[in-house]
TORSE-578250 format. One record per residue (C-alpha): residue in three letters; z, x, y. Coordinates in Angstrom, 3 decimals, always signed. Layout:
<r><res>ALA</res><w>Z</w><u>X</u><v>Y</v></r>
...
END
This chain:
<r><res>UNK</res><w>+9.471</w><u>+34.844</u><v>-52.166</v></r>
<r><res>UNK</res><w>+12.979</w><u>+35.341</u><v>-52.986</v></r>
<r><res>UNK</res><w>+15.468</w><u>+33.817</u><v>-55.692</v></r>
<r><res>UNK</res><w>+18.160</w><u>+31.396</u><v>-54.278</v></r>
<r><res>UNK</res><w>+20.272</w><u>+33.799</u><v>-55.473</v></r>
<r><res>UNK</res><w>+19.113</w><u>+36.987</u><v>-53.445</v></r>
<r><res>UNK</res><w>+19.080</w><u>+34.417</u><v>-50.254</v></r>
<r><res>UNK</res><w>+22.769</w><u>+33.235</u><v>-50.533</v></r>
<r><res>UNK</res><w>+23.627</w><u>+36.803</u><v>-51.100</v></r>
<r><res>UNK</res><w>+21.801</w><u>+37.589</u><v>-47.942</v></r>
<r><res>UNK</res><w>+23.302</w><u>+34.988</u><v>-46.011</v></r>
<r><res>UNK</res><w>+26.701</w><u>+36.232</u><v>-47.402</v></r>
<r><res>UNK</res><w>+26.215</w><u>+39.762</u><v>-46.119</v></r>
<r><res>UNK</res><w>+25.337</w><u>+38.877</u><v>-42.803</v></r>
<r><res>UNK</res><w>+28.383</w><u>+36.583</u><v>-42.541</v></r>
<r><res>UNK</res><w>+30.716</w><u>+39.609</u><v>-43.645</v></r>
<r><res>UNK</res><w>+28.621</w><u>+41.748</u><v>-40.494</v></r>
<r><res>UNK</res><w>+29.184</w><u>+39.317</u><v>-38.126</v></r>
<r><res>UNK</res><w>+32.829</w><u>+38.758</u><v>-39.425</v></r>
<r><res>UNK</res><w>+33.709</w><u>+42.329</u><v>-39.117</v></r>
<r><res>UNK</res><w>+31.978</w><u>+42.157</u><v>-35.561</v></r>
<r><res>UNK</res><w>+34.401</w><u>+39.676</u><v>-34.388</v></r>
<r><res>UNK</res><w>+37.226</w><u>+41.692</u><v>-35.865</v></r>
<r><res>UNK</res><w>+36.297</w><u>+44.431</u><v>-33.704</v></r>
<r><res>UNK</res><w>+38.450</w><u>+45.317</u><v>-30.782</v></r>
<r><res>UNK</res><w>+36.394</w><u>+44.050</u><v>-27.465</v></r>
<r><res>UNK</res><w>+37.408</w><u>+46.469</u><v>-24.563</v></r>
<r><res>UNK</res><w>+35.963</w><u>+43.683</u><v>-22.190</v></r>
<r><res>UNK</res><w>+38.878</w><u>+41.316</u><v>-23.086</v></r>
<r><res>UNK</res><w>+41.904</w><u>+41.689</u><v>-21.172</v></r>
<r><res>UNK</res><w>+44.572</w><u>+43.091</u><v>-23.280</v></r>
<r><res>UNK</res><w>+47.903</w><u>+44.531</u><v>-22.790</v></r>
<r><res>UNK</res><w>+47.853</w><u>+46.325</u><v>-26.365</v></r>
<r><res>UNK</res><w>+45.187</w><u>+49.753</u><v>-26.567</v></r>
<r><res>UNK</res><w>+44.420</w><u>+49.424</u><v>-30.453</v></r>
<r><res>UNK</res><w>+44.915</w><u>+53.164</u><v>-32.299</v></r>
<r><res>UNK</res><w>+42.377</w><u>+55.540</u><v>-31.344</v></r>
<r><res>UNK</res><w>+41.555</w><u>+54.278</u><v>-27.894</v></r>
<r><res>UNK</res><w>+42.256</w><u>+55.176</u><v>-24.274</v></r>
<r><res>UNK</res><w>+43.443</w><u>+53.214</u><v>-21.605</v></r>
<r><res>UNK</res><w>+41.391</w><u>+52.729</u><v>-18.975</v></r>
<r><res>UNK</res><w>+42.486</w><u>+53.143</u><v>-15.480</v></r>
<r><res>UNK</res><w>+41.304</w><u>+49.881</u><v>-13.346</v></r>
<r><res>UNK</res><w>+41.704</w><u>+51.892</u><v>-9.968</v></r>
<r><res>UNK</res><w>+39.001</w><u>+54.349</u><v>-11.154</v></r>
<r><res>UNK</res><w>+36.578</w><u>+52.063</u><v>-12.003</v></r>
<r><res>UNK</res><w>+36.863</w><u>+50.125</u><v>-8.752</v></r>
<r><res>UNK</res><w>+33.187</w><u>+51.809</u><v>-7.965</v></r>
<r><res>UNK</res><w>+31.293</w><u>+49.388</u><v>-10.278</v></r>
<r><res>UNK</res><w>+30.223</w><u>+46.254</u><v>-8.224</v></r>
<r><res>UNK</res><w>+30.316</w><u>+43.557</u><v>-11.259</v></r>
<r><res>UNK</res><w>+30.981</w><u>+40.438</u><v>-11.693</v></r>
<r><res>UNK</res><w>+31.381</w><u>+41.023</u><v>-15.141</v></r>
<r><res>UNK</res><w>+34.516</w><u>+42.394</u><v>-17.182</v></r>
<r><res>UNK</res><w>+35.766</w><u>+45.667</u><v>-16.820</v></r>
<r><res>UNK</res><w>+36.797</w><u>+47.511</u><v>-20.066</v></r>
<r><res>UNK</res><w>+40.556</w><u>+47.866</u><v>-20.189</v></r>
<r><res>UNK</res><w>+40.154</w><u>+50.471</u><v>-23.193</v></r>
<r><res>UNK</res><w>+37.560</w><u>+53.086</u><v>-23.987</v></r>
<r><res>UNK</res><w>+36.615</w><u>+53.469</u><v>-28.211</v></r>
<r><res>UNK</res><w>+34.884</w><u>+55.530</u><v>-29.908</v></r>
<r><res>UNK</res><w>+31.037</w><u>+54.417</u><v>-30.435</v></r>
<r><res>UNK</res><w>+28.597</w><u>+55.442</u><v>-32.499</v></r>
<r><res>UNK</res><w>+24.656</w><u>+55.852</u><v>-31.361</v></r>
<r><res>UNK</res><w>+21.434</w><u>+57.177</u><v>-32.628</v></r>
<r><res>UNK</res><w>+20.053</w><u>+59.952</u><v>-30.311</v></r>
<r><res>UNK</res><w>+16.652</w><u>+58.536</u><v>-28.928</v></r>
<r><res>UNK</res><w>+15.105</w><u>+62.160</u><v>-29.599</v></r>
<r><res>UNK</res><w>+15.762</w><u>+63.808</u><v>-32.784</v></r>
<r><res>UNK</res><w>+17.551</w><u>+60.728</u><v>-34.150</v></r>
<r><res>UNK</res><w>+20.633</w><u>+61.832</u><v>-34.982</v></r>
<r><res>UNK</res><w>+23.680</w><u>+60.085</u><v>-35.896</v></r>
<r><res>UNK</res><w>+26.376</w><u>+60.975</u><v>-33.074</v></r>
<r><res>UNK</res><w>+29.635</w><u>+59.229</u><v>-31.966</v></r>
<r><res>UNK</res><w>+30.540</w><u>+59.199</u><v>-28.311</v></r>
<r><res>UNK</res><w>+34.439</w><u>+59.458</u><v>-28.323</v></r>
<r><res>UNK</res><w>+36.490</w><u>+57.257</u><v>-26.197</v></r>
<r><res>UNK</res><w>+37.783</w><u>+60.581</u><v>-24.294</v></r>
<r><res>UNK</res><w>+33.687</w><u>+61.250</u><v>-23.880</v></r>
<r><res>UNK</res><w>+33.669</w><u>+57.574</u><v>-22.120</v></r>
<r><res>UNK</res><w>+36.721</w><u>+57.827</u><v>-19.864</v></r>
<r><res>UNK</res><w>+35.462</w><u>+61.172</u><v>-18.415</v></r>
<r><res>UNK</res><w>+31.872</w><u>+59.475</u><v>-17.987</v></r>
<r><res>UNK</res><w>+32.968</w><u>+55.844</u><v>-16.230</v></r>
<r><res>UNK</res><w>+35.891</w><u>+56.953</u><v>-14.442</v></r>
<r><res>UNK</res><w>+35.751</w><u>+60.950</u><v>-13.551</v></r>
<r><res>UNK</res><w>+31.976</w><u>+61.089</u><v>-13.073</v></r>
<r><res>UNK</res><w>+31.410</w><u>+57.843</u><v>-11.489</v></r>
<r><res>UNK</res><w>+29.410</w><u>+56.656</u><v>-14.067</v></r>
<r><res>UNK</res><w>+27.649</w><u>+53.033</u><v>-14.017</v></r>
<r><res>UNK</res><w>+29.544</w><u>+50.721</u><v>-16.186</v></r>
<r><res>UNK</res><w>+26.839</w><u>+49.608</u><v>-18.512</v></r>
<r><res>UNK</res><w>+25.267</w><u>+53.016</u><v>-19.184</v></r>
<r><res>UNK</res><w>+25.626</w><u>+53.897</u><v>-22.652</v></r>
<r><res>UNK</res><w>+25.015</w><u>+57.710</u><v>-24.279</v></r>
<r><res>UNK</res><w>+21.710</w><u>+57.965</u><v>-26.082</v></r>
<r><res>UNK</res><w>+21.308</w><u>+61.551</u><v>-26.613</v></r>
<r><res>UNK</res><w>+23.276</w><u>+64.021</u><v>-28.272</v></r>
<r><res>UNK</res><w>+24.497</w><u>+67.381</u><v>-26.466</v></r>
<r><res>UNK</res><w>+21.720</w><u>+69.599</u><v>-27.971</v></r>
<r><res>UNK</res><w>+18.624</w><u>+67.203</u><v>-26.933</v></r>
<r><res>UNK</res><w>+20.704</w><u>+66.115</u><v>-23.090</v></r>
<r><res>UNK</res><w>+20.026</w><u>+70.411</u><v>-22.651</v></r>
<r><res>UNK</res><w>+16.492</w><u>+70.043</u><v>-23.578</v></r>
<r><res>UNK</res><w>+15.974</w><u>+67.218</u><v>-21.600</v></r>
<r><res>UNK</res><w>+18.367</w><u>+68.898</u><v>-17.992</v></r>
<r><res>UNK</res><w>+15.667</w><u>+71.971</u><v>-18.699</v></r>
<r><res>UNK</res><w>+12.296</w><u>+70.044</u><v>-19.422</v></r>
<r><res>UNK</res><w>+13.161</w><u>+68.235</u><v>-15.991</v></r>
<r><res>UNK</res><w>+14.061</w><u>+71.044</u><v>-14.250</v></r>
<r><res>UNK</res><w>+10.727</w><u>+73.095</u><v>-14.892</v></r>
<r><res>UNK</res><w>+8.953</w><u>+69.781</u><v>-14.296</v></r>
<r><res>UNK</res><w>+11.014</w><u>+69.969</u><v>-10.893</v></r>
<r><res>UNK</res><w>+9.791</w><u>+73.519</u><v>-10.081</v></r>
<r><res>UNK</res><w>+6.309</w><u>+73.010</u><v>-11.189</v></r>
<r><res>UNK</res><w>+5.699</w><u>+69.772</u><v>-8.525</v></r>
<r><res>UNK</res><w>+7.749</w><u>+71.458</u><v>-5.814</v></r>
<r><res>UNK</res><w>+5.111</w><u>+74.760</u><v>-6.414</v></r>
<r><res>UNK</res><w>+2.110</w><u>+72.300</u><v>-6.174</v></r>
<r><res>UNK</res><w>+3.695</w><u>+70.843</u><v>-3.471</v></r>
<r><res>UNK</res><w>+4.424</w><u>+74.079</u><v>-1.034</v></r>
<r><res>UNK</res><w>+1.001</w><u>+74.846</u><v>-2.238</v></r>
<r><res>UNK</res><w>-0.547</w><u>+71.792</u><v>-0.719</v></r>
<r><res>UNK</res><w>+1.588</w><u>+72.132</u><v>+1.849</v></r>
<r><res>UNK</res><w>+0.591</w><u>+75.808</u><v>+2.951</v></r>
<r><res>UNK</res><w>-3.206</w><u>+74.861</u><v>+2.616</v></r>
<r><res>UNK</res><w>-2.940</w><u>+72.252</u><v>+5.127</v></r>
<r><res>UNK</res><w>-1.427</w><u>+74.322</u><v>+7.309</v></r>
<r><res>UNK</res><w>-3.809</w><u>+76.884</u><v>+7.401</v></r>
<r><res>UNK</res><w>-6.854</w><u>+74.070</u><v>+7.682</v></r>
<r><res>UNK</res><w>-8.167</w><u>+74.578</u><v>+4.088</v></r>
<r><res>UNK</res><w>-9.724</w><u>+71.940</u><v>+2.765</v></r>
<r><res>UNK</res><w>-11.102</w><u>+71.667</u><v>-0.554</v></r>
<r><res>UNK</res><w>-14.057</w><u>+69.101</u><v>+0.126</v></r>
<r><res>UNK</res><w>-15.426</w><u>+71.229</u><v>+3.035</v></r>
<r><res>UNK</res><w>-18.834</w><u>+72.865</u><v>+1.843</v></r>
<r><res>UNK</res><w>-19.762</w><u>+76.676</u><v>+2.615</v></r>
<r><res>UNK</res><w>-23.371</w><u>+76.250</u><v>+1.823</v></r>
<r><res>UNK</res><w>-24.540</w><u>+75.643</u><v>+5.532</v></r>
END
């Protein structure tokens, strides 16, 4: 059990996190003003995203933990605007690995790719040539 004392000083942190959280620019709420640090986001390119929910008006930067080697990585603002608006992205996508990991992962899929599309011409060339593996030789 704790002390009162370690409990109102728990309380008290989590009031100064959700505090700060409020504090925080929201680029969901419509705002004239792009706080320092942020980009603008252009409403036109984002037309592509069938929501009924709010478009962000400004991109920040935002940190995130990469899901495979668990690194701490920030994915800037300019990283964000190039995703959502040049690339098409989906609007709530969010990064979750970092650059190193996203290369291991593009390669680990492509060989997976290359492997099922062997097994598959495989198959494929066995049919047509009327093999077929439960057929049995013995007579």
């Amino acid at each position: 059990m704790k002390s009162g004392k370690q409990r109102r000083e728990e309380i008290k942190a989590k009031r100064l996190v959700r505090l700060r959280a409020a504090q925080a620019p929201n680029p969901f709420m419509p705002s004239k003003a792009v706080p320092l640090g942020a980009m603008a986001a252009d409403p036109a390119q984002l037309a592509h995203n069938n929501t009924y929910g709010l478009l962000p008006s400004f991109y920040i930067d935002t940190p995130f933990v990469c899901k495979n080697c668990g690194a701490q990585e920030i994915w800037t603002a300019k990283q964000q605007k190039w995703w959502y608006e040049i690339a098409k992205g989906q609007i709530d996508t969010r990064a979750v690995r970092c650059r190193p990991c996203r290369l291991l992962e593009r390669a680990r899929v492509e060989k997976a790719r290359r492997v099922s599309q062997a097994g598959m011409a495989l198959k494929i060339e066995k049919k047509k040539n009327g093999e077929n593996r439960n057929t049995n030789n013995n007579g």
